[in-house]
DSSP file (Angstrom, degrees, kcal/mol; ACC not computed):
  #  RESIDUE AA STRUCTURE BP1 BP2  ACC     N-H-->O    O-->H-N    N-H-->O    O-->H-N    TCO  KAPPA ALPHA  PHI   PSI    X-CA   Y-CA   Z-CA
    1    1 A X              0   0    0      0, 0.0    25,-0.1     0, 0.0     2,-0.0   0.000 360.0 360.0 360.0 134.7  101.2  111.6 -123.2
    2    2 A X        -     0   0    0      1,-0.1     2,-2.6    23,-0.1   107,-0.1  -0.408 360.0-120.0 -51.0 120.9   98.6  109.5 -120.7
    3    3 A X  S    S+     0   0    0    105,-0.1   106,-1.0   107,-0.0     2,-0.2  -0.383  83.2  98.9 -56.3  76.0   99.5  109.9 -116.9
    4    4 A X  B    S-A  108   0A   0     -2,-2.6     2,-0.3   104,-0.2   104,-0.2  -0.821  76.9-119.7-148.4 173.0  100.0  106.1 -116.5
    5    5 A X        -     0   0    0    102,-1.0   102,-0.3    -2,-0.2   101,-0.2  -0.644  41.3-136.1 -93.4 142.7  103.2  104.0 -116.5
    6    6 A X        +     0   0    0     -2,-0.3     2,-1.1    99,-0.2    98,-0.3   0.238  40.8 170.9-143.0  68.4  103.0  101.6 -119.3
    7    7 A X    >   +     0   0    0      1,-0.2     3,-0.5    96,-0.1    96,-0.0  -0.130  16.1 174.6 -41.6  60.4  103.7   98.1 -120.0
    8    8 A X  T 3   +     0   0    0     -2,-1.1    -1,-0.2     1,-0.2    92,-0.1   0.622  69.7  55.7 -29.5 -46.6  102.2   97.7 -123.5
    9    9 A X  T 3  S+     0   0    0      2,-0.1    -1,-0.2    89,-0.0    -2,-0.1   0.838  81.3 105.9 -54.6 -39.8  103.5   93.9 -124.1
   10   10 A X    <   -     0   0    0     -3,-0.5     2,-0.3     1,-0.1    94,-0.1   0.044  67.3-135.6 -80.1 158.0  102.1   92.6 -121.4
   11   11 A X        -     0   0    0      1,-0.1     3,-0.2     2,-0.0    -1,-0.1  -0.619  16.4-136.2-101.3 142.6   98.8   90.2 -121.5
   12   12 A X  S    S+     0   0    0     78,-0.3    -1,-0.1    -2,-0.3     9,-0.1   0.902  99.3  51.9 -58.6 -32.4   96.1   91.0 -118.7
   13   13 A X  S    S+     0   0    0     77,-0.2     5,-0.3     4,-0.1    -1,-0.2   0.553  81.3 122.7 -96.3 -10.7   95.3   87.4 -117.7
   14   14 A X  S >  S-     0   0    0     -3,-0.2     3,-1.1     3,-0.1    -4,-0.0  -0.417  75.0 -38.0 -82.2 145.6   99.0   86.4 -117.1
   15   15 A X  G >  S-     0   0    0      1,-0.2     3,-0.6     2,-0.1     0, 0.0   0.056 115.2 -29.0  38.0-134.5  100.1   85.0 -113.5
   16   16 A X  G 3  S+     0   0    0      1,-0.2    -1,-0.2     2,-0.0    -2,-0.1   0.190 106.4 110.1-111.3  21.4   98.7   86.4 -110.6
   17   17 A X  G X   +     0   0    0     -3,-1.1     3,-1.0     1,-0.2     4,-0.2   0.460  45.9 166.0-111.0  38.6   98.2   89.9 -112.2
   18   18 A X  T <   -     0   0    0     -3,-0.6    -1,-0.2    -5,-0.3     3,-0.1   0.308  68.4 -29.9  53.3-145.5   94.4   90.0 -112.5
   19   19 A X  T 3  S+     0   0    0      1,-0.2    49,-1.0    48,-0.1    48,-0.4   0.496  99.4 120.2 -93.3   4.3   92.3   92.9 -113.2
   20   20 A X    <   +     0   0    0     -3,-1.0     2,-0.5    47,-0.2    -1,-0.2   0.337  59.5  93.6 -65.1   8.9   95.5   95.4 -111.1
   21   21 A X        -     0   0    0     -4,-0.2    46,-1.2    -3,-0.1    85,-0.2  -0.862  67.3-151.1-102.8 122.2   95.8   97.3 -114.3
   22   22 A X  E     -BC  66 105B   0     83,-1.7    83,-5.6    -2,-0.5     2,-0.4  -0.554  12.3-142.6 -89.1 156.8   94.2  100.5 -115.4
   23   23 A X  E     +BC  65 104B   0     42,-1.1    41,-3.7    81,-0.2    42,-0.5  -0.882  17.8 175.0-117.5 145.3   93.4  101.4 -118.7
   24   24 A X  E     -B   63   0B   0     79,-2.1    39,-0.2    -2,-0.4   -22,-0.1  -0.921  32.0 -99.7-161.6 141.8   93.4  104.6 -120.8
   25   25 A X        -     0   0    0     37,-1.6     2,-1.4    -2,-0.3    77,-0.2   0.367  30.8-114.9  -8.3 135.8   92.9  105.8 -124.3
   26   26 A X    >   -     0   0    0     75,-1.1     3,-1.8     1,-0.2    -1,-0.1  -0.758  27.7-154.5 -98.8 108.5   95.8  106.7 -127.2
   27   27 A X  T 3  S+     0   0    0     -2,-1.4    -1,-0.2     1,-0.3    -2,-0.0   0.219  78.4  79.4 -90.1  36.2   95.0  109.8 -127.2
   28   28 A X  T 3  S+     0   0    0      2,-0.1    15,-0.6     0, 0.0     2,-0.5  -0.246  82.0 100.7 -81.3  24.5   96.3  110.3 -130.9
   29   29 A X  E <  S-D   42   0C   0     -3,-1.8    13,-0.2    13,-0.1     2,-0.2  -0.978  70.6-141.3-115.2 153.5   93.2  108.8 -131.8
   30   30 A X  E     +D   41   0C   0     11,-2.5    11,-1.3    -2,-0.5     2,-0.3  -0.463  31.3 168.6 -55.7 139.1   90.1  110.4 -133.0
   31   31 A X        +     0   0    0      9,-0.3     2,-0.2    -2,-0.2     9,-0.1  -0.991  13.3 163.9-156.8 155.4   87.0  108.9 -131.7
   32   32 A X        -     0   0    0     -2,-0.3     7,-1.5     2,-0.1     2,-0.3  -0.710  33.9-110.8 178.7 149.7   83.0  109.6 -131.5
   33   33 A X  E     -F   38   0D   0      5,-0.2     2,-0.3    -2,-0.2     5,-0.2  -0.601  25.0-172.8 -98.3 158.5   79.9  107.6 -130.7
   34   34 A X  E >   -F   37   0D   0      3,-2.9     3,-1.1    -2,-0.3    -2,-0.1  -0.999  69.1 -23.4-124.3 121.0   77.6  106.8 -133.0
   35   35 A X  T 3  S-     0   0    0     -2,-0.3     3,-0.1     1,-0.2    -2,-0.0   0.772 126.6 -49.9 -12.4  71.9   74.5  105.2 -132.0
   36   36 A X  T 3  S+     0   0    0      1,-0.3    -1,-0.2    20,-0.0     2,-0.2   0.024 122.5  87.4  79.6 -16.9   75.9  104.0 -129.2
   37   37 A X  E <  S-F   34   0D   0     -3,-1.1    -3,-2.9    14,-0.1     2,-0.5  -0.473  72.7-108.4 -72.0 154.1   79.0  102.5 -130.5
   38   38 A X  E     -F   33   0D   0     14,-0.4    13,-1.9    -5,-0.2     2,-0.3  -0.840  14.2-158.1-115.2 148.0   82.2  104.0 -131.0
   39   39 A X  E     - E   0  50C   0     -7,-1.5    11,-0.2    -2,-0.5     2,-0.2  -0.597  11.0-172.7 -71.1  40.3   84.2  105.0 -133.9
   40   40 A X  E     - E   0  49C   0      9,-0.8     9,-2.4    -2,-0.3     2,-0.5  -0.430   2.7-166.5 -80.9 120.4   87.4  105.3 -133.4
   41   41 A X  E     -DE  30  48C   0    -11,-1.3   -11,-2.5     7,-0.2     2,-0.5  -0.885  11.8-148.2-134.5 112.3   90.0  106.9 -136.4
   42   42 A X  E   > -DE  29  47C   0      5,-2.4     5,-0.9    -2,-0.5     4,-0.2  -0.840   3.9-158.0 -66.4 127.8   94.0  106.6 -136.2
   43   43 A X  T   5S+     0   0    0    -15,-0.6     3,-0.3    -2,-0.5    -1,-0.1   0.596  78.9  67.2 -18.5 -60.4   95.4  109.3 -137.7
   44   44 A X  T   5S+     0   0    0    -16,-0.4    -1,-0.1     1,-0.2   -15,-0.0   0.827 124.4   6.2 -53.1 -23.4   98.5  107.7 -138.3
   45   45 A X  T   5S-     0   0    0      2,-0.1    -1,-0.2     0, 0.0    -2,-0.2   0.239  96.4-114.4-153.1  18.8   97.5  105.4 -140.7
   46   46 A X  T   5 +     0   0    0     -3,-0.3     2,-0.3    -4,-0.2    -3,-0.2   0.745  57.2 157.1  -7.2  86.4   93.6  106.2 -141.4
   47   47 A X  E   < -E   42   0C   0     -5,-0.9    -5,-2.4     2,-0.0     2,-0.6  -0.856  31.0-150.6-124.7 121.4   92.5  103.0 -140.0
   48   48 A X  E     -E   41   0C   0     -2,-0.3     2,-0.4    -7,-0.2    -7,-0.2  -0.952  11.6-166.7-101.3 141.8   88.8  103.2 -138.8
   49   49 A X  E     -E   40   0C   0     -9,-2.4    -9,-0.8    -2,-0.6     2,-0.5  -0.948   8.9-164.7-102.7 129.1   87.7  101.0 -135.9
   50   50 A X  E     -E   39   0C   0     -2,-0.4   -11,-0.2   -11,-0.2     2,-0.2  -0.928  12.2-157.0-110.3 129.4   84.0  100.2 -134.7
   51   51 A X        -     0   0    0    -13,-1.9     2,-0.1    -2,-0.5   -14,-0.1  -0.559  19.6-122.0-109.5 147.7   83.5   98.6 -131.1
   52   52 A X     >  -     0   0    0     -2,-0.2     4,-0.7   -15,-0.1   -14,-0.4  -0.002  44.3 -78.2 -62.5 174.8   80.6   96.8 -130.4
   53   53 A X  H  > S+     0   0    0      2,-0.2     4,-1.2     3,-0.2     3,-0.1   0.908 129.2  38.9 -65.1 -52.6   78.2   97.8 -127.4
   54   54 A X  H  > S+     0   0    0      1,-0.2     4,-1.9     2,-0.2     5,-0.4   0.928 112.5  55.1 -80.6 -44.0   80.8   96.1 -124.5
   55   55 A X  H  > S+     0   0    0      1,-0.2     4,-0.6     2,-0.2    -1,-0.2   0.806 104.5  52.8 -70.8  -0.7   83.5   97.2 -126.0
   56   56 A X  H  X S+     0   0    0     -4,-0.7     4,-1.8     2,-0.2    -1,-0.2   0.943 109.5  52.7 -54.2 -61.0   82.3  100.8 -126.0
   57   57 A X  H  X S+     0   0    0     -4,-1.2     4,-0.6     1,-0.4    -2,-0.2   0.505 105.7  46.1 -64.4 -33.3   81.8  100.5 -122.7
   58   58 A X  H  < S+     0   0    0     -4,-1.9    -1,-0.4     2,-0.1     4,-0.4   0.789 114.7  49.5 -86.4 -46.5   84.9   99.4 -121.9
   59   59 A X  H >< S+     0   0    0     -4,-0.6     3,-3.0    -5,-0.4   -34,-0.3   0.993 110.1  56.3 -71.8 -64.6   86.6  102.5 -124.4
   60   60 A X  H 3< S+     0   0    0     -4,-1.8    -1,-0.2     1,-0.3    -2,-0.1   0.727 114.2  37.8 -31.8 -50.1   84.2  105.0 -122.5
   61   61 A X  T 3X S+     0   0    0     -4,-0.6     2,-2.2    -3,-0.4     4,-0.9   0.424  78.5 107.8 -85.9  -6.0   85.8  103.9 -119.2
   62   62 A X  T <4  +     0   0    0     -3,-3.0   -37,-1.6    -4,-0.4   -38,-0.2  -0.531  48.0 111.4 -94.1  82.7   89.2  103.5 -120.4
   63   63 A X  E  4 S-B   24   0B   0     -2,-2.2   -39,-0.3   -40,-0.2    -1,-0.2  -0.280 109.7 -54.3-126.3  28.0   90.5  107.2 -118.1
   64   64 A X  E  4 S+     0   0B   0    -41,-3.7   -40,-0.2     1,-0.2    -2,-0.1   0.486  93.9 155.2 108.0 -19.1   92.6  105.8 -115.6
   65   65 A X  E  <  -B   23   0B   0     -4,-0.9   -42,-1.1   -42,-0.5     2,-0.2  -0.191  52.2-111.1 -68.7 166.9   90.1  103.3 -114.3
   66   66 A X  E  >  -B   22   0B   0    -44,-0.2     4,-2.2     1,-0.2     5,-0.4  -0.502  25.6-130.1 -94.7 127.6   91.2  100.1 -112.6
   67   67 A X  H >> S+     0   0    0    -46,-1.2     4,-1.5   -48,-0.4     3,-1.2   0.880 113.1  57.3 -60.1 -77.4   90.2   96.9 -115.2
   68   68 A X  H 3> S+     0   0    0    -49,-1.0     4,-1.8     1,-0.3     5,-0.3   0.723 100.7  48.9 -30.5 -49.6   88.7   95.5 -112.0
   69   69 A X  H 3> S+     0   0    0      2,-0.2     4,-2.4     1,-0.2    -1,-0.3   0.983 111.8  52.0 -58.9 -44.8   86.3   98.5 -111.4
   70   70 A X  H <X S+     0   0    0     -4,-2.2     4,-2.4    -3,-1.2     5,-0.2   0.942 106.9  59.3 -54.1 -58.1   85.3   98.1 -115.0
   71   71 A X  H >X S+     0   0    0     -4,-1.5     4,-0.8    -5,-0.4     3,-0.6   0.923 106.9  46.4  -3.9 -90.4   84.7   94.4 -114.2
   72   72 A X  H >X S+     0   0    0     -4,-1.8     3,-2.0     1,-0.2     4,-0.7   0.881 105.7  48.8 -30.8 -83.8   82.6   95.2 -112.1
   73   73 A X  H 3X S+     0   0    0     -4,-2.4     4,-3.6     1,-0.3    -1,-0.2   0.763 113.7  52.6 -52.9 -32.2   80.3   97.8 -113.7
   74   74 A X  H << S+     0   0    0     -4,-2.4    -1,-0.3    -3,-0.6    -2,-0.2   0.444 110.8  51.6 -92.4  11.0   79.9   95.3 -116.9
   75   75 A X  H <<>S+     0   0    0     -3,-2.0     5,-1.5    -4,-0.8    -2,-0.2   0.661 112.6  43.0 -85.7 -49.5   78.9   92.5 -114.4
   76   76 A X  H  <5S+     0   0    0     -4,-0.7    -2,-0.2     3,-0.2    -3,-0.1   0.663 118.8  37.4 -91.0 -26.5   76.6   94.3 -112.9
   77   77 A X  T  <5S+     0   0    0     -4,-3.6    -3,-0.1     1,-0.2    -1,-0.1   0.323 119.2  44.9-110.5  22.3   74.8   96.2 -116.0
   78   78 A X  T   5S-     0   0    0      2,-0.1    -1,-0.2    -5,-0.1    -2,-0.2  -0.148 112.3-127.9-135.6  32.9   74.8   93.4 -118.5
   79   79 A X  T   5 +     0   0    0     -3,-0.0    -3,-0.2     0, 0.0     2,-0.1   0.693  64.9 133.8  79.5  28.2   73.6   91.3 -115.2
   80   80 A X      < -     0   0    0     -5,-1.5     2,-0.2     1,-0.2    -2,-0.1  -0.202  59.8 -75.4-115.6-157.6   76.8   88.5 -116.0
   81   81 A X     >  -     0   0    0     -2,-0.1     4,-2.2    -7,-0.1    -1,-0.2  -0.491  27.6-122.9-103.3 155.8   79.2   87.1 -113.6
   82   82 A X  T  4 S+     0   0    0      2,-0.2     4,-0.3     1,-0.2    -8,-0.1   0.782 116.2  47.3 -83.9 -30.7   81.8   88.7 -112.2
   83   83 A X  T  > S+     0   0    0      2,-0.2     4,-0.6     3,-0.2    -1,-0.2   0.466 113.9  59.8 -74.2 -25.9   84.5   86.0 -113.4
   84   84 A X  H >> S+     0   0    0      2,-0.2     4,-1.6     1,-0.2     3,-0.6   0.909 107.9  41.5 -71.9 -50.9   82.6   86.5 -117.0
   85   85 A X  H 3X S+     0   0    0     -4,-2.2     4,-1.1     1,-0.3    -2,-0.2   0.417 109.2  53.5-102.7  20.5   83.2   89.6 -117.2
   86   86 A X  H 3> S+     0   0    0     -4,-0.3     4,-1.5     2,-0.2    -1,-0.3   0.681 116.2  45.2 -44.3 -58.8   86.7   89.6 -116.0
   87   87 A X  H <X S+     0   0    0     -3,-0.6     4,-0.5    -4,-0.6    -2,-0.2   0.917 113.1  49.6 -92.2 -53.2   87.3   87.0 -118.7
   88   88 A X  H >X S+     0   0    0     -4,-1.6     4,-1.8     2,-0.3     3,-1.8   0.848 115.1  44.6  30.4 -83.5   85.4   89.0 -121.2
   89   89 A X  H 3X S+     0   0    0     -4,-1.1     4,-5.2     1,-0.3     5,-0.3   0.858 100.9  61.4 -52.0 -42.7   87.3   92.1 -120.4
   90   90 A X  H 3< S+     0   0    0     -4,-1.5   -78,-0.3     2,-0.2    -1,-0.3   0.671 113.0  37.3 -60.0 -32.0   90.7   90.8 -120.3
   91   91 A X  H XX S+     0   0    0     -3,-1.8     4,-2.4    -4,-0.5     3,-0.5   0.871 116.4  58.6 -84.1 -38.7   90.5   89.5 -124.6
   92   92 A X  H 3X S+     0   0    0     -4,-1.8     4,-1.5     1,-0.2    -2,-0.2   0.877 116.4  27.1 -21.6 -68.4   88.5   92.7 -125.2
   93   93 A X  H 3X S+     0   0    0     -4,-5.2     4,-1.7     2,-0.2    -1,-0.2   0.650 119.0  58.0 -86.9  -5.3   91.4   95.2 -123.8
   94   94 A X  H <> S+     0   0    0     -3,-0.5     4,-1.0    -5,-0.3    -1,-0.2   0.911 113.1  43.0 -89.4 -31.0   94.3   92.6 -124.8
   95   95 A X  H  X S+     0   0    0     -4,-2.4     4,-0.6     2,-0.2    -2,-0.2   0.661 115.1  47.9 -42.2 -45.8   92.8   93.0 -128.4
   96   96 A X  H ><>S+     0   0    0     -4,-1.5     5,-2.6     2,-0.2     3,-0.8   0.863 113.0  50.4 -56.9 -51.8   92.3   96.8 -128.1
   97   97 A X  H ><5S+     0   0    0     -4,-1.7     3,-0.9     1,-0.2    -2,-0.2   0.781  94.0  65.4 -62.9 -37.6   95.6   96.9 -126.9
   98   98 A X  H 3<5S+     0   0    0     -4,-1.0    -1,-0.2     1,-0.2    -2,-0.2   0.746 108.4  45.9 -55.2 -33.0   97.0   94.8 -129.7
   99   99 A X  T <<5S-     0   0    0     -3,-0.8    -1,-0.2    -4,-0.6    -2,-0.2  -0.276 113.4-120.1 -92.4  32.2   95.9   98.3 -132.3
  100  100 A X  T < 5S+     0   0    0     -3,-0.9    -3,-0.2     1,-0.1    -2,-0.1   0.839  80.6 134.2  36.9  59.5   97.3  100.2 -129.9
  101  101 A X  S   <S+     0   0    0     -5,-2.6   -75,-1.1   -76,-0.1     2,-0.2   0.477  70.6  28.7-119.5   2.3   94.0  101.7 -129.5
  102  102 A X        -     0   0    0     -6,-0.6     2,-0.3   -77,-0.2   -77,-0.2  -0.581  66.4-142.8-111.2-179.0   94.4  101.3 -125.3
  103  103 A X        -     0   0    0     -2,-0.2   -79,-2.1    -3,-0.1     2,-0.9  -0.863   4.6-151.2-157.4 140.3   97.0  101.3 -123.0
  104  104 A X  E     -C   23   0B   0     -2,-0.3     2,-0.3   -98,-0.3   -81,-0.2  -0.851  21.8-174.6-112.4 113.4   97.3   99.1 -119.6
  105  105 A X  E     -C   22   0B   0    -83,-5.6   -83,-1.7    -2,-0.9   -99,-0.2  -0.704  26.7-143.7-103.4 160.2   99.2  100.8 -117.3
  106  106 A X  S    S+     0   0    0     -2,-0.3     2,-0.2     1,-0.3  -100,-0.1   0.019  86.6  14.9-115.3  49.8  100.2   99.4 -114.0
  107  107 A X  S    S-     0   0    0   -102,-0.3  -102,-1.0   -85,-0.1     2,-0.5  -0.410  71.6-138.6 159.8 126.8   99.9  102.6 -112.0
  108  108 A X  B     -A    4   0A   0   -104,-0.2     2,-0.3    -2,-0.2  -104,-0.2  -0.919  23.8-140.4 -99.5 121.3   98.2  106.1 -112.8
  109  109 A X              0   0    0   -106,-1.0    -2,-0.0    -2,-0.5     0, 0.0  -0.710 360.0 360.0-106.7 157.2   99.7  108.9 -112.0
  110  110 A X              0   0    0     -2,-0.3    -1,-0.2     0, 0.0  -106,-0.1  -0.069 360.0 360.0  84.2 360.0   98.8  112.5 -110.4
């Protein structure tokens, strides 16, 4: 089981709670990158998925990290706005989340 708390339902962009959420991996899935993209393989249900280049980026990062730090980092190396990639991130992981292939927790623990 992930050390996070986790409020699965819940949308990133709703009210006033922002980027406060961190994200990590279901780590029943199988994953590996493949020229630079990721693969990712449910088990349960042998369902492949293929991420794009941001959303890689976003999977890569998804340990515990704050959505805001990840914000950040894709703001700064694909050179966009900070509010872009806030917006950007926020259908990305609510979409990941939706094939339970994330989780947004609203606190990591250890």
């Amino acid at each position: 089981m992930p050390p996070a708390a986790f409020s699965p339902a819940r949308r990133i962009l709703e009210g006033d709670r922002g980027m406060k959420g961190y994200i990590v991996r279901n780590p029943k899935l199988a994953w590996r990158e493949v020229d630079g993209e990721m693969v990712i393989i449910s088990p349960e249900d042998s369902q492949v998925h293929e991420l794009n280049e941001t959303a890689s980026l976003i999977w890569k990062h998804a340990d515990g990290r704050s959505l805001e730090e990840i914000a950040e980092r894709i703001s700064t190396e694909y050179e966009v706005s900070l509010e872009a990639a806030r917006a950007d991130i926020g259908e990305l992981v609510t979409a990941l989340e939706q094939k339970q292939l994330v989780f947004v927790a609203t606190e990591v623990k250890g």
